[in-house]
C-alpha positions in Angstrom: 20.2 -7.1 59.3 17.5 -6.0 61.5 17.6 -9.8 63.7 21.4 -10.1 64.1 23.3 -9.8 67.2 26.6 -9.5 67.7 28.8 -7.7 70.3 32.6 -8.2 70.0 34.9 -7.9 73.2 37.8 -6.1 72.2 40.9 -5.3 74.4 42.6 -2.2 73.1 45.7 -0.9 73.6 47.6 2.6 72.2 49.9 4.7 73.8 51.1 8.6 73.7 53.6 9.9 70.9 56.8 8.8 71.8 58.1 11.7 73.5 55.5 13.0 74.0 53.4 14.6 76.8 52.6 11.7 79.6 49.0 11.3 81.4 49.7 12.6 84.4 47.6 11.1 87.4 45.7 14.7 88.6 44.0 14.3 85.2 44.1 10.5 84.6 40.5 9.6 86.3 38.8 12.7 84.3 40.4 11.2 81.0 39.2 7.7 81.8 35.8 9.1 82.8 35.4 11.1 79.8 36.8 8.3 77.6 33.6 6.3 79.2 31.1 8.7 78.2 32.7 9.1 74.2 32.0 5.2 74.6 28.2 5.9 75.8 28.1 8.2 73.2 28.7 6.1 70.4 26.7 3.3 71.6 29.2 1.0 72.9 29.9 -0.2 76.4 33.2 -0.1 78.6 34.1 -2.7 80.3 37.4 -1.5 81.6 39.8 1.3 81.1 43.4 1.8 82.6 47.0 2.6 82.1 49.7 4.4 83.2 52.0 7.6 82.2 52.3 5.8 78.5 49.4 4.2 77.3 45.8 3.1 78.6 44.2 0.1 77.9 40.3 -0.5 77.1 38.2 -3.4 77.3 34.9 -2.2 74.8 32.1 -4.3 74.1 31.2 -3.5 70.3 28.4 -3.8 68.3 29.1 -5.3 65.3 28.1 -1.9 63.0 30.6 0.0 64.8 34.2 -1.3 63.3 37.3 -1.3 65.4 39.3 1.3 63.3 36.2 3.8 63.6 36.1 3.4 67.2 39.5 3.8 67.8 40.2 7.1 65.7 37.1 8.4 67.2 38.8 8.2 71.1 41.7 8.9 70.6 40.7 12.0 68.2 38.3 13.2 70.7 40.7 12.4 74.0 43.4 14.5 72.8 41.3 17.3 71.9 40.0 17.3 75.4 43.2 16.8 76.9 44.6 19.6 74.5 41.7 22.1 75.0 42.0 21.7 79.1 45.6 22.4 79.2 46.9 19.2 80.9 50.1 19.2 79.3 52.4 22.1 78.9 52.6 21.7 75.2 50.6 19.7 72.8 49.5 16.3 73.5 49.5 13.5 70.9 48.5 9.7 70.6 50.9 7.3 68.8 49.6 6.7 65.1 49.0 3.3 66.0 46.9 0.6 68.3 46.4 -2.9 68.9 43.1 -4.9 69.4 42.7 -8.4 70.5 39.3 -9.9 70.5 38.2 -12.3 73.7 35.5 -14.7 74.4 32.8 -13.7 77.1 34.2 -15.7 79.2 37.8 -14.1 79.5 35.9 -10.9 80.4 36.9 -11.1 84.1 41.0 -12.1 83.5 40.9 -9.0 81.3 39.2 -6.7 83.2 41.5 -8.1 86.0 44.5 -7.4 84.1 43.9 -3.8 82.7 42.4 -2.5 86.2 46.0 -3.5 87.8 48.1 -1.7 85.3 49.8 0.3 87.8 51.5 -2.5 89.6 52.1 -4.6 86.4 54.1 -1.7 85.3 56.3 -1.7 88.4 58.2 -4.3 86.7 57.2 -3.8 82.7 57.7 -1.2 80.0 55.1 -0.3 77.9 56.8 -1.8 75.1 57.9 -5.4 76.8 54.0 -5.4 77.7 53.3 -4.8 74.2 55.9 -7.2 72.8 53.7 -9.9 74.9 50.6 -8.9 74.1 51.5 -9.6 70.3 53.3 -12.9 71.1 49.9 -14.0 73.3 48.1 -13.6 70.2 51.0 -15.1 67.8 51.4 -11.4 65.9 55.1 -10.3 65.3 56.2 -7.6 67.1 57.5 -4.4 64.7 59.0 -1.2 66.0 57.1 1.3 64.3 53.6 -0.4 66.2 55.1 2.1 68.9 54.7 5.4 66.8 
């Protein structure tokens, strides 16, 4: 519909294959930057990207003709192929299968943004999968194993 507007705020989260290759920081920034632009590219806008060895996080506003799943295979398809056609891993580098997005108000756009730009130091004292674990129960969803492949 030509007069609709929507944008959705949607926190996303996936890690790499389990035991697989990690991001490694010397390449980290240029992943995150070129993550950014695939966002541009699409039409989208980032709001906030970060992670650590296992898993980044992204805080996308969406347009409502672009759906989650679609946006989603389209990063991480095109992030591993850059990853894998730089060499930044020794051997081949591999998102899990899966992901997890939340939607937010407007108004929890700072607390988000907040949250995913101090991944690091969250992850001092939290695995990737006790993070995950409480981002499911935050958002009442059971937590299953195989999420984690």
């Amino acid at each position: 519909m030509g007069n609709s507007c929507s944008f959705l705020d949607v926190h996303i989260v996936f890690g790499i294959k389990q035991g697989g290759q990690p991001i490694n920081t010397q390449w980290e920034q240029k992943l995150y930057t070129y993550i950014i632009g695939i966002t541009q590219n699409l039409g989208q806008k980032t709001l906030a990207i970060g992670g650590i060895e296992d898993h980044i996080h992204l805080f996308i506003c969406l347009k409502a003709t672009m759906p989650v799943p679609e946006f989603v295979r389209k990063i991480k398809g095109s992030s591993s192929w850059w990853i894998n056609k730089h060499q930044c891993t020794p051997s081949r580098f591999e998102w899990q299968r899966g992901y997890a997005a939340f939607s937010h108000s407007f108004s929890h756009r700072p607390k988000i943004i907040h949250y995913i730009k101090n991944q690091k130091k969250k992850h001092a004292n939290i695995s990737y999968e006790q993070e995950y674990k409480t981002l499911l129960q935050l958002h009442n969803r059971p937590f299953k194993k195989e999420y984690l492949n």
